[in-house]
C-alpha positions in Angstrom: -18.1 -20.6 13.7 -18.4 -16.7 13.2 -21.4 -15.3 11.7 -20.7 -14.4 7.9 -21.1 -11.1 6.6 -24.7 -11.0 4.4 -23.7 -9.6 1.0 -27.0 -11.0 -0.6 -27.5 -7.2 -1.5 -24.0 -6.6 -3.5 -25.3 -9.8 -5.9 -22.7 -12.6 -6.6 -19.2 -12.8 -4.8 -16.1 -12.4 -6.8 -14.5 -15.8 -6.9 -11.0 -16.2 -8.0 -8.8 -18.9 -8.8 -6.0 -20.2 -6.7 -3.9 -18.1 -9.6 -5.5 -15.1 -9.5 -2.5 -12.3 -9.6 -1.7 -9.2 -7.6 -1.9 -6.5 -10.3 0.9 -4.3 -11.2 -0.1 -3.6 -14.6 -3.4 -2.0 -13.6 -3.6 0.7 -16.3 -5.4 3.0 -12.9 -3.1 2.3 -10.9 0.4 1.8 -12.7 0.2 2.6 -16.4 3.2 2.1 -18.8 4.8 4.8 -16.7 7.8 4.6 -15.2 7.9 3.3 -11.8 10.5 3.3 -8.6 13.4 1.5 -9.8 13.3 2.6 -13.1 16.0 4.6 -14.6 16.2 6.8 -17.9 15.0 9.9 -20.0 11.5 9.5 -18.4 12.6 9.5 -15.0 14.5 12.6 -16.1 11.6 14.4 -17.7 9.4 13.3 -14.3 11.9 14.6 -12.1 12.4 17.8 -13.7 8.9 18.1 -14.3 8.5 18.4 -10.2 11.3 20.6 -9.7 10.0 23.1 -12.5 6.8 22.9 -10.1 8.7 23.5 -7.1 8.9 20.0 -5.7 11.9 19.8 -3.9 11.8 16.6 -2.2 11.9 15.2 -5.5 16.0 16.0 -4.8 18.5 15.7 -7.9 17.4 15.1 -11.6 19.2 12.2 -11.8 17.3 9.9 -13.8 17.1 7.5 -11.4 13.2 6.4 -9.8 14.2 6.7 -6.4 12.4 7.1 -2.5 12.8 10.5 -3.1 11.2 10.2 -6.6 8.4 8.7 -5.1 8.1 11.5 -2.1 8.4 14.4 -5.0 5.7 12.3 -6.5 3.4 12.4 -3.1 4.0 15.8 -2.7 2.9 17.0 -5.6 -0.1 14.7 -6.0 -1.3 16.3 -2.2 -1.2 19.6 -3.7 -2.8 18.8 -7.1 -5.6 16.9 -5.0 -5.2 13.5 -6.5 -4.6 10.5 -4.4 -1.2 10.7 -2.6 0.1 6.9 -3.7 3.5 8.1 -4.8 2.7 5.9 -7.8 3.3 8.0 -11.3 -0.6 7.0 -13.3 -1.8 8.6 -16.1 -4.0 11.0 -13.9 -0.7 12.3 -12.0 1.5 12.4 -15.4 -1.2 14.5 -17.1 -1.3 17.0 -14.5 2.6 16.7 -13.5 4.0 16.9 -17.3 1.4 18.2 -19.9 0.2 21.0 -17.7 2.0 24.4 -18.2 3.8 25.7 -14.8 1.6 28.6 -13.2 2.7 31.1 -10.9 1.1 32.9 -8.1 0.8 36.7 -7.0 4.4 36.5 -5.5 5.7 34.7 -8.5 6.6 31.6 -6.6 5.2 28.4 -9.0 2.2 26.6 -7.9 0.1 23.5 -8.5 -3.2 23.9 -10.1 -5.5 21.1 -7.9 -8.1 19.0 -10.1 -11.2 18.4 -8.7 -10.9 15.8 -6.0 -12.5 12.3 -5.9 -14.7 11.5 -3.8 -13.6 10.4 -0.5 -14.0 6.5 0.5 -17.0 6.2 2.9 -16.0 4.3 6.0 -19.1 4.9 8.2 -20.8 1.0 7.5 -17.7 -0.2 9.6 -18.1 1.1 12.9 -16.5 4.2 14.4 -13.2 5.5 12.8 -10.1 6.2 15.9 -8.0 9.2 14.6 -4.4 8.0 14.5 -0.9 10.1 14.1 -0.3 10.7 10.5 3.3 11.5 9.2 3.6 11.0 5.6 15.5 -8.2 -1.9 19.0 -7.8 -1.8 20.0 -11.6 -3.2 17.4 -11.5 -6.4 16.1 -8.3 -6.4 16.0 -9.0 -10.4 13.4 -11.9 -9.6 11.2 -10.2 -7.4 9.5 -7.5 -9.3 6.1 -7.6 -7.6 8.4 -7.2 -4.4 10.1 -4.0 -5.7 7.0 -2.7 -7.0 4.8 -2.8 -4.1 6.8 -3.4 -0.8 8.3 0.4 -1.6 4.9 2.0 -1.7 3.5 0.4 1.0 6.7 1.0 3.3 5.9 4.6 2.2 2.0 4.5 3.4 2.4 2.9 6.0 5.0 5.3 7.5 2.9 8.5 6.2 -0.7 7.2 7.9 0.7 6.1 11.2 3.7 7.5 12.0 5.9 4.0 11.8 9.6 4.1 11.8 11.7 3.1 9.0 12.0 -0.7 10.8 8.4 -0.3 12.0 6.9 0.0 8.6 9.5 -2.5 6.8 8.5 -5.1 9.7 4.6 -5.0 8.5 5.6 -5.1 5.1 8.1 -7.7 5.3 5.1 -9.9 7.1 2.6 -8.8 4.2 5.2 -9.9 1.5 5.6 -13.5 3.1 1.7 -13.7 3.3 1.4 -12.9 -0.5 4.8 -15.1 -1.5 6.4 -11.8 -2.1 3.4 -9.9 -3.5 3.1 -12.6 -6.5 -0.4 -13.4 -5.1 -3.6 -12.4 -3.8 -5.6 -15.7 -3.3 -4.0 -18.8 -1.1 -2.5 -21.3 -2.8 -3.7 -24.0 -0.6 -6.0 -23.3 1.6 -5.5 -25.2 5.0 -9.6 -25.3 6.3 -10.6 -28.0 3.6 -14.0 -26.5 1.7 -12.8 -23.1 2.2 -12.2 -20.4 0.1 -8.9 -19.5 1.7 -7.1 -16.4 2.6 -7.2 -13.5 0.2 -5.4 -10.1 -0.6 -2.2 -8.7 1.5 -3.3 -9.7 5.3 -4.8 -13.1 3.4 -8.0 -12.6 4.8 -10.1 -15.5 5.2 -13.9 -16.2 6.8 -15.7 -12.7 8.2 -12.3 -10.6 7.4 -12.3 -12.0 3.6 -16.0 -11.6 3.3 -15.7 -8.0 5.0 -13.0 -7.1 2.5 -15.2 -8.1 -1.3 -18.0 -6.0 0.5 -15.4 -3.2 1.2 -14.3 -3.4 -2.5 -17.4 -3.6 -3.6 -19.3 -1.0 -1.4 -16.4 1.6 -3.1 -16.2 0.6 -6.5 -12.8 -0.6 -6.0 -11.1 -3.9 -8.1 -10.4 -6.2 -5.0 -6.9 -7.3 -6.8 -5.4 -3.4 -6.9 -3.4 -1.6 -4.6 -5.7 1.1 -3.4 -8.1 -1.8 -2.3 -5.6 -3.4 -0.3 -4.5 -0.7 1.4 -7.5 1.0 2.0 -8.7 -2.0 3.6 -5.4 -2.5 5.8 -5.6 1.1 6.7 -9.3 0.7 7.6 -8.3 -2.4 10.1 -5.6 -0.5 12.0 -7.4 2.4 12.7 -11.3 1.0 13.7 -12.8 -1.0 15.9 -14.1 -4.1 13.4 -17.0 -5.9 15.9 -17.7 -7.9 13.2 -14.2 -9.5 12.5 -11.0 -8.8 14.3 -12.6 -6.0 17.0 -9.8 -3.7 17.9 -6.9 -6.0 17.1 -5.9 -3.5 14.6 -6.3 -0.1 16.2 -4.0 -1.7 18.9 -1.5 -3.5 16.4 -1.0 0.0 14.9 -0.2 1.9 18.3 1.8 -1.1 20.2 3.9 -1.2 17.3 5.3 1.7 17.9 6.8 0.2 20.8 9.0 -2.5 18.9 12.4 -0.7 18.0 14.3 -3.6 16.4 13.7 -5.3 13.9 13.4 -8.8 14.9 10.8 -8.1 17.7 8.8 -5.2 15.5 8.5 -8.2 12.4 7.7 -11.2 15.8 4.8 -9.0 16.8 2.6 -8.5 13.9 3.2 -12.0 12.8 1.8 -13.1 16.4 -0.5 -10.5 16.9 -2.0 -9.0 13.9 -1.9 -12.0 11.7 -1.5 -15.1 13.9 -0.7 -17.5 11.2 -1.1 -21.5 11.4 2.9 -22.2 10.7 4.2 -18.4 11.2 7.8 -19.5 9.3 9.4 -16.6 11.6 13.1 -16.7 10.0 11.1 -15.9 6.7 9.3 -12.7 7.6 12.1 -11.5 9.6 14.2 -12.0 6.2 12.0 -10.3 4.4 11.5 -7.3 6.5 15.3 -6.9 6.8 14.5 -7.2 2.4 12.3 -4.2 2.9 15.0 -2.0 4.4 17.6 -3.2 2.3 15.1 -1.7 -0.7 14.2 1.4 0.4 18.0 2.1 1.3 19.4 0.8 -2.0 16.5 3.9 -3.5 17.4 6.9 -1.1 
């Protein structure tokens, strides 16, 4: 057995029950704002709210939460320094709808930036590789965790490493079958009888779950939101990890780019990255092609 992470230092472990949530209603990260498939006078006042800021991706005022919706929203969140999650929070809103437009010396409309956080300090985990950057059809009703999340993370995942449209819904599609479509964070039955189980959107379990709480914890981040996830996900494909995984990620991230359909992209980090005990193939696969079905139905 693997060596355990000491956390002795960060005090008691976060331990959650087998029905612990993923949390789309994180006031930080989602708000009672409207989100990507919403539709309606909100949306409208969003959207035109970006175009009045010159934010063209942002494409028609339609009234419709859309990709491009979520691109405007990215765009404009680089330029006013906040963190570019394509998610409309209060922070974004504030700055996006109840800040007066402000020109510059041409005359040509600008963002104001806010101060910037401070950024996430990744130097504990070993040596950071520099990697490209880039910026459910049948129920889609019943899946609302799904058509939150798997969107935005699609989205990430093609901006941070360059994926292609069935690249990025691969991963995801895999991510959503590990988290029973993003309903859950914490195993429901965990197979290694005494354990804790598999956690968060890789479900990582032993070193890689311990690694995770003291990655969370380390940046003052809630282990059940997004930016946690992601920022941990992110942090696995692009460094070498000697005390968990080693440079399984780094190389999932640039052999991926080497699958070009779908079937063999979703095959790969199933076998690869994530090398589940039952890896229920047809499923992820399903998914995935779920993923690309979204995003399409949004463009």
């Amino acid at each position: 057995m693997e060596e355990l992470l000491d956390l002795s230092s960060y005090g008691e472990v976060v331990r959650e029950s087998p029905t612990i949530k993923a949390n789309p209603n994180n006031p930080e990260v989602f708000g009672g704002l409207p989100k990507q498939g919403d539709t309606g006078d909100k949306v409208q006042e969003v959207q035109q709210a970006l175009a009045d800021k010159g934010i063209t991706s942002v494409g028609e005022v339609d009234g419709a939460f859309g990709n491009k919706t979520s691109v405007g929203i990215q765009e404009f969140q680089e330029k006013a320094g906040l963190p570019r999650t394509g998610v409309l929070n209060q922070a974004t809103y504030t700055q996006l709808v109840e800040t007066p437009v402000s020109f510059d010396e041409e005359g040509k409309t600008q963002v104001t930036p806010v101060e910037k956080p401070e950024a996430l300090d990744f130097s504990s985990f070993g040596e950071v590789i520099s990697v490209p950057n880039s910026s459910a059809t049948s129920s889609s009703s019943s899946l609302p965790e799904f058509n939150l999340i798997a969107p935005r993370l699609f989205n990430d995942l093609k901006r941070d490493f360059g994926f292609s449209d069935t690249q990025a819904a691969a991963f995801v599609g895999n991510l959503a079958v590990e988290t029973d479509q993003f309903k859950t964070l914490q195993e429901y039955n965990p197979t290694v009888e005494g354990s804790r189980g598999g956690y968060g959107f890789a479900q990582w379990t032993g070193p890689r779950r311990v690694a995770y709480e003291k990655f969370a914890k380390d940046n003052n981040l809630d282990p059940t939101s997004y930016e946690a996830n992601y920022s941990f996900l992110k942090l696995e494909l692009t460094t070498n990890m000697p005390e968990t995984i080693g440079n399984i990620g780094v190389n999932t991230a640039s052999r991926l780019k080497d699958k070009q359909d779908l079937q063999s992209a979703s095959d790969f980090v199933t076998e690869y990255f994530l090398r589940p005990g039952v890896p229920h193939t047809d499923k992820r696969r399903a998914a995935a092609q779920r993923v690309l079905d979204l995003v399409s139905e949004g463009e």
